[in-house]
C-alpha positions, 0 to 999 in steps of 0.5 A, a space after each residue: 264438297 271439297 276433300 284431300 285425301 293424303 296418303 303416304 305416310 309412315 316410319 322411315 330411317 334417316 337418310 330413307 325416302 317416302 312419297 305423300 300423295 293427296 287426291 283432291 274432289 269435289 273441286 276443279 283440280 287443275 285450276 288449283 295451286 296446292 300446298 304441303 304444309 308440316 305441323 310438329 308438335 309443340 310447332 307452328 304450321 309450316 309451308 313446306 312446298 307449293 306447285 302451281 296449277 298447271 305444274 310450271 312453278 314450285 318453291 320450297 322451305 329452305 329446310 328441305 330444298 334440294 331433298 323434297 319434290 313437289 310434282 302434280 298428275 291433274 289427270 289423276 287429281 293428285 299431287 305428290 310430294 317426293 321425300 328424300 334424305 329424311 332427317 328426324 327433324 321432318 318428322 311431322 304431320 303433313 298437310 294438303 291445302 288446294 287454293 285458287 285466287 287467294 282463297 282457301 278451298 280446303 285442307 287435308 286431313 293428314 298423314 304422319 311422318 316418322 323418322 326415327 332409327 
């Protein structure tokens, strides 16, 4: 059975950082490209970053390019997401999602963030 376990989050400033961190099982994690995902409330889902099996490829949203860093340890079945120069508007759900071939493998259950002063 595939599970995501994310971690990581919590109340933050703006301008501070946070590090999310998802463990995946039940799966073979270095065959998977994985996802973070974002849901505010009252909003819509949102693809906030993605990295590919093996690590060599990641894309971002626009928002958050140049702050966010996706990164992978297939050794450690985890995949992290590195949150600098947070603003309130990040402040979120955050959600893992494995995928392999175009299909769905599973979703995390997520871990809110805040920031807030």
């Amino acid at each position: 059975q595939v599970q995501l376990v994310e971690s990581g989050g919590g109340l933050v400033q703006p301008g501070g950082s946070l590090r999310l961190s998802c463990a995946g099982s039940g799966f073979t994690f270095s065959s998977a490209a994985m996802r973070w995902y974002r849901q505010a409330p009252g909003k819509e889902r949102e693809l906030v970053a993605g990295i590919s099996s093996l690590g060599g490829n990641t894309n971002y949203a626009a928002s958050v390019k140049g702050r966010f860093t996706i990164s992978r340890d297939n050794a450690q079945n985890t995949v992290y997401l590195q949150m600098n120069s947070l603003k309130p508007e990040d402040t979120a759900v955050y959600y893992c999602y494995a995928w392999r071939y175009g299909s769905t493998l599973g979703w995390g259950q997520g871990t809110q963030v805040t920031v807030s002063s």
